[in-house]
N, C-alpha and C positions, 0 to 999 in steps of 0.2 A: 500568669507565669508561675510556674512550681520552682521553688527554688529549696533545695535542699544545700546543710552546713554541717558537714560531720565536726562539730566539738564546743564544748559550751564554756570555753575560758572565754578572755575578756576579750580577744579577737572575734570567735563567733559570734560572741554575744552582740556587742557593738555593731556588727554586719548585719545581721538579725534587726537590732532595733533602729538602723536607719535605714535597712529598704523598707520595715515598714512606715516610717516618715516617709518616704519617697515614694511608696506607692499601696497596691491593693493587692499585690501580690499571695501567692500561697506560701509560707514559710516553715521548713522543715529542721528541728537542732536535732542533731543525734548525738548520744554522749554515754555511753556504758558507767559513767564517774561517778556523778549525781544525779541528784532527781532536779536541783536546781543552780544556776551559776553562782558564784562565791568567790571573794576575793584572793586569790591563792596566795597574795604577799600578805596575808592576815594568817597564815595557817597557824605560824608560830606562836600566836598570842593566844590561838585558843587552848592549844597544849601549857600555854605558863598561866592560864588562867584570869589573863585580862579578857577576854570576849569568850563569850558563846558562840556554835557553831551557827548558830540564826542570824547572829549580830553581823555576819561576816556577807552576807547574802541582799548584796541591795537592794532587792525589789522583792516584794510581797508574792507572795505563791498565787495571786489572783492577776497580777500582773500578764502572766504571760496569757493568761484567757483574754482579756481584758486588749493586750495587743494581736490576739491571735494568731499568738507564735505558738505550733505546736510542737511537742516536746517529748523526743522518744529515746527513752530510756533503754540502749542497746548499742550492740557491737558491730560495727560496718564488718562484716566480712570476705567480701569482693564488690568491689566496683566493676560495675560490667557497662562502659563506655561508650562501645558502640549501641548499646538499647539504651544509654541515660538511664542505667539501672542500677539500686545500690542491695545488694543481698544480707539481708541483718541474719544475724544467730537467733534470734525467737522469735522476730515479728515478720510480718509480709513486709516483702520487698518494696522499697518505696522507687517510685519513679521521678526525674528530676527535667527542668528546663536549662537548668543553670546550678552548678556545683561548687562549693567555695569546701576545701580544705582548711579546717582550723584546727590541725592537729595538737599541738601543741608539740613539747618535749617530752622526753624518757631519760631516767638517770644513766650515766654512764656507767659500763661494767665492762670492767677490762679481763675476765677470764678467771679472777683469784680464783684459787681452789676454796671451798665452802660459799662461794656468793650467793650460794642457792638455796641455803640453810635457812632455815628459821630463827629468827633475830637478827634479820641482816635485813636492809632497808636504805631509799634513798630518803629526798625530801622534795618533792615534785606534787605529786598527785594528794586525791583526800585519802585514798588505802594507804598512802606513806605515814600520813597521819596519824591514821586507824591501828598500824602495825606498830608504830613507835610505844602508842598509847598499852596498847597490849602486854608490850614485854616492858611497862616500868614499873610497874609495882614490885616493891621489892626489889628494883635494880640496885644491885651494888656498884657496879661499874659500867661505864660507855664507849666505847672507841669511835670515835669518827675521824675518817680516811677521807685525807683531802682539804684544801684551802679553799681560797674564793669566801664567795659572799654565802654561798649554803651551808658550806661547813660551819662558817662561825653563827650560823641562824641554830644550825644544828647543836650547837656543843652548847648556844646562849640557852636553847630550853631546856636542856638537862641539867644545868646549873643552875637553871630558877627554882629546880623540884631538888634541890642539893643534890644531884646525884654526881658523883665526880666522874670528871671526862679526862679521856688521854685523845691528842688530835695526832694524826701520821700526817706531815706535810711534806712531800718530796723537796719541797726547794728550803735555797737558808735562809731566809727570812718568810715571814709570812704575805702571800699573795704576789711575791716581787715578780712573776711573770706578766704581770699589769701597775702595780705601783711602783713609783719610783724608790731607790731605795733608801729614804731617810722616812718618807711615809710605811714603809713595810717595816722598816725594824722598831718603829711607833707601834703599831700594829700589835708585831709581834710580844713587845713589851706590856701592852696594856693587856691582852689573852694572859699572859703568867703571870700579871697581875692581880688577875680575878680567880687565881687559884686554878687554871685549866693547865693541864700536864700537857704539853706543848712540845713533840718531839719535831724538831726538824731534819732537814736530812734523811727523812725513813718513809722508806714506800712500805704496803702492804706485803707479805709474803705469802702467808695462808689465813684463813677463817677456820680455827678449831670446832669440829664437831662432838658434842658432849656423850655420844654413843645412840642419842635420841632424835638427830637430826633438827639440834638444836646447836647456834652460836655458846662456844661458854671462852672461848679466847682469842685472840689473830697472834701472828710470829712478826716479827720486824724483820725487812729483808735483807738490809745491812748490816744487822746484829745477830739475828737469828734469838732478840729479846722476845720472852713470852708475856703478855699483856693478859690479865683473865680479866673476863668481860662479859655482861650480858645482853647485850645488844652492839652491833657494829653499823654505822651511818657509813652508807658509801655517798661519799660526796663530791669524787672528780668531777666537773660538770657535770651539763645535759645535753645531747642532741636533739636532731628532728626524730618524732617518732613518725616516722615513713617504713620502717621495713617492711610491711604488708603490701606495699605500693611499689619493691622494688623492679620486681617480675612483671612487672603491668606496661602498656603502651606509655604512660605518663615516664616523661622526663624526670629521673633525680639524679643527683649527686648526693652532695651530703643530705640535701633540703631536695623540696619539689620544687623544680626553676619554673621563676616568674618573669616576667619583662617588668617595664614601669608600672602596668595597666595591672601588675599581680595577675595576669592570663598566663594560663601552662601553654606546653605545646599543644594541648587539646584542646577543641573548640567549648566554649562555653563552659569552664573548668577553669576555676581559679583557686589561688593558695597563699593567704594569709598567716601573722604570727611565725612562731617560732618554727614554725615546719617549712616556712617559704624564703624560698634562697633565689635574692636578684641576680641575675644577671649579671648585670653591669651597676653597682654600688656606687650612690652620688660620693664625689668626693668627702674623704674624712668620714665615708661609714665603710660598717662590715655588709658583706652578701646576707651574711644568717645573723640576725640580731634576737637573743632573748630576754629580749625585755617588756616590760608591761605596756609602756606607753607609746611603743612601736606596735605595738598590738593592736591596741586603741586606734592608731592613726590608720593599721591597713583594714581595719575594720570599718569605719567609713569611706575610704576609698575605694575598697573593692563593693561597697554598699552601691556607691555613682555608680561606678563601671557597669555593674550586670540591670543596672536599672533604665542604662542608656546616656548616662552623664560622665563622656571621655574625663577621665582626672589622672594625672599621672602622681605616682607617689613620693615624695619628697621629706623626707624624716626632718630636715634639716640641719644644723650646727647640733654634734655630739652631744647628752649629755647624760649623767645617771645619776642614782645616789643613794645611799643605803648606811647602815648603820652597825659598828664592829662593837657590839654590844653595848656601851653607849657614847663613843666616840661617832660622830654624825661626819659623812663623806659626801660629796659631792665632785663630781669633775666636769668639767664643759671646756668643748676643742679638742684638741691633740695634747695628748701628755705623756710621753713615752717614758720608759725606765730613764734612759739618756737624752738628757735636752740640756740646752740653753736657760738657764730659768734664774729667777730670782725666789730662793727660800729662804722664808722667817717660821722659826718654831719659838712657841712661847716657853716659856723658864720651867712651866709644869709637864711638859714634853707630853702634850694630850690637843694642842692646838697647832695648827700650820698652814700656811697660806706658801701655793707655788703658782708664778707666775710666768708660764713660758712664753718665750718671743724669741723670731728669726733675727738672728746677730747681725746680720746685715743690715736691714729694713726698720731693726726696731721695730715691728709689728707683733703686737702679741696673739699669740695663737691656741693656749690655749691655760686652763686653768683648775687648780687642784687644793681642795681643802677638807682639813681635818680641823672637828672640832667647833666648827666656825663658820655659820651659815650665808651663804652670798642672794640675791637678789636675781632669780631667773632671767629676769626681761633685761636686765643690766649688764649682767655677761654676755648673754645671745646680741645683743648692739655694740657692745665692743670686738665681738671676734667679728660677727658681721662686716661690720664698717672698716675694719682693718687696724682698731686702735692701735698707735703707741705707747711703748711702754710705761714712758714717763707718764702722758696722758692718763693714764689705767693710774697708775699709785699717785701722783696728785688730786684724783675722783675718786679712790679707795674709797673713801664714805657711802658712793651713793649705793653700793654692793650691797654695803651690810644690811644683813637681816635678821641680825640677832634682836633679844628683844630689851627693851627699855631700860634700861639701869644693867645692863651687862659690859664687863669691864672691856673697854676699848682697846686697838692694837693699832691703829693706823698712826699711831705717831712713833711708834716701836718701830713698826715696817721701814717708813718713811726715814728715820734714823740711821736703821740698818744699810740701806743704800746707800744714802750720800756719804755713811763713810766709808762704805765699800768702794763706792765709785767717784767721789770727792766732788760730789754734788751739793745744792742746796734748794732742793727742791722742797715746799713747806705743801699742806696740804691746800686747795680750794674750794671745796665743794663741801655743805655742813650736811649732818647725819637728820637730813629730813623729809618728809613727804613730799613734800613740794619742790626741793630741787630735785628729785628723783624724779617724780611726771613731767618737770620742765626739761629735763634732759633726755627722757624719753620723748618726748614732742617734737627735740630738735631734728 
């Protein structure tokens, strides 16, 4: 069986390296990006000068001989479905038994005048990389356009190279279209903390042209303020990149629709990662998820599937986690701007623990922290099982994951309640290896 995989993120990849554990199949990556896969949540450390771009790249370039994954360096240009035919831009046309879409994302661009300019740039792909690097020499200034987890990825590596950043975030506080807001105005506090010029309130207006078809400033659309700048991060999110696939037989919407099995409408054509959009989304997820370890997961499920082993895909209980330059996040369940919840922030307003639960049932649902690292297997068995809340802040301990001699909060927490709610709940459960596996065994 030929099996060709247009895209070599950690979705193809992963699909790639478990149909060859599952079989003898013939295996095709196609990817115009690179020559080899690479971690893309590492991009930012090669630019602030923690890793080389090698370091970033799991497996040895012998590797892929070695599994006999072969590896073609080029641009799908039409899929041509009824022959299982893929048309590249320089190479001969490759023929397929079986087709896995692992397109990945593209950065959003909403139309500004100059987006097209030279010094203007997302943070997605390795030419995003590539282009950032180019115009910083000698940067005087940065502007990046946009909240979320890429802007502040964006604004952290021009500040490690000193270079001063101004961020346009349309909303008032930072990220609050997903954070709750006492974690967003945290947020946004500790970014003006670290010196980054933080305009909220301001969308983009235009991208100045310097006469050379170069970025040299943007306008703020609500002030009509002039920012001068030499490079501009556009970093509203990303989509599916599918628009070459819109015109074609293959179902899309936003994404390429998949069922459970990640199968399109088309026979023997599937679509994993960030380009593939379920159907029908297990409760508590989205249709379209970009994130890495959902990638990961439809990576070897779509591996079963075309190999002959039915698996339906199951992401499970929410979770993600990412880092707002060095306040560490994590969320797992449901955690909407407004909820029900019990919040404790520490005294240095850089820690926070939110613990949401349906007011009826007492069952907690879901879980948000800053600062303050919690225990995977730990959350995932209390939203699982339907914990109580009490239940949850009486076992506070077995969560924690911080490390060894780091100043504790669970009697802080525990405090805060009972006099909030004129409890006496005391903790049970000690900060150790062993009731943590005993608790996981129950």
């Amino acid at each position: 069986m030929k099996v060709a995989i247009i895209g070599n993120g950690v979705s193809g990849i992963t699909a790639a390296r478990w149909i060859r554990k599952l079989g003898n199949h013939q295996i095709s990556v196609i990817s115009s990006e690179s020559d080899y896969f690479f971690s893309r949540t590492a991009l930012m450390y090669v630019y602030m000068g923690h890793m080389k771009f090698d370091d970033i790249q799991p497996y040895e370039p012998d590797f892929w001989l070695k599994n006999r994954i072969d590896l073609v360096k080029d641009r799908v240009k039409q899929v041509v479905f009824d022959e299982k035919k893929l048309i590249l831009e320089s190479s001969e046309p490759i023929v397929y038994d079986k087709l896995i879409f692992a397109l990945g994302s593209k950065s959003n661009m909403f139309g500004w005048p100059g987006q097209d300019l030279n010094g203007v740039g997302g943070l997605y792909a390795l030419q995003d990389l590539q282009n950032m690097e180019a115009f910083s020499s000698g940067l005087e200034r940065a502007v990046v356009v946009g909240g979320g987890l890429i802007g502040i990825e964006m604004a952290e590596m021009f500040h490690s190279r000193k270079i001063p950043v101004t961020m346009l975030v349309r909303e008032s506080d930072y990220w609050n279209n997903v954070l709750p807001p006492e974690e967003s105005a945290m947020i946004s506090r500790h970014i003006v903390k670290h010196g980054i010029d933080l305009r909220l309130n301001s969308n983009l207006g235009e991208i100045i042209d310097d006469g050379d078809g170069k970025a040299c400033a943007v306008v703020v659309k609500e002030t009509g303020d002039k920012v001068n700048c030499g490079y501009v991060g556009l970093t509203a999110g990303v989509s599916p990149n599918v628009d070459f696939l819109k015109n074609s037989s293959l179902e899309v919407e936003r994404g390429i629709m998949v069922d459970d099995y990640l199968r399109t409408n088309i026979g023997d054509v599937y679509a994993i990662g960030d380009c593939a959009q379920i159907r029908e989304a297990k409760p508590g997820r989205k249709n379209i998820e970009a994130v890495w370890y959902t990638g990961r997961m439809m990576g070897e499920v779509v591996a079963h599937n075309v190999c002959g082993n039915k698996i339906d895909y199951d992401p499970g209980i929410w979770f993600n986690s990412a880092k707002f330059i060095d306040i560490e996040y994590q969320v797992y369940g449901d955690v909407p701007q407004e909820s029900n919840s019990i919040y404790w922030e520490h005294s240095c307003g850089e820690k926070s623990i939110r613990i949401v639960y349906d007011q009826n049932t007492q069952i907690v649902t879901g879980l948000n922290l800053m600062g303050i690292r919690f225990r995977h297997e730990v959350c995932e068995k209390w939203l699982a099982s339907k914990a109580k809340l009490e239940d949850v802040l009486e076992n506070i301990c077995l969560a924690d994951f911080n490390p060894e001699f780091y100043e504790t909060y669970e009697k802080s927490l525990i405090s805060q309640y009972n006099e909030s709610f004129g409890k006496e709940l005391v903790l049970k459960s000690k900060r150790s290896l062993n009731s943590v596996l005993s608790f996981l065994k129950q």
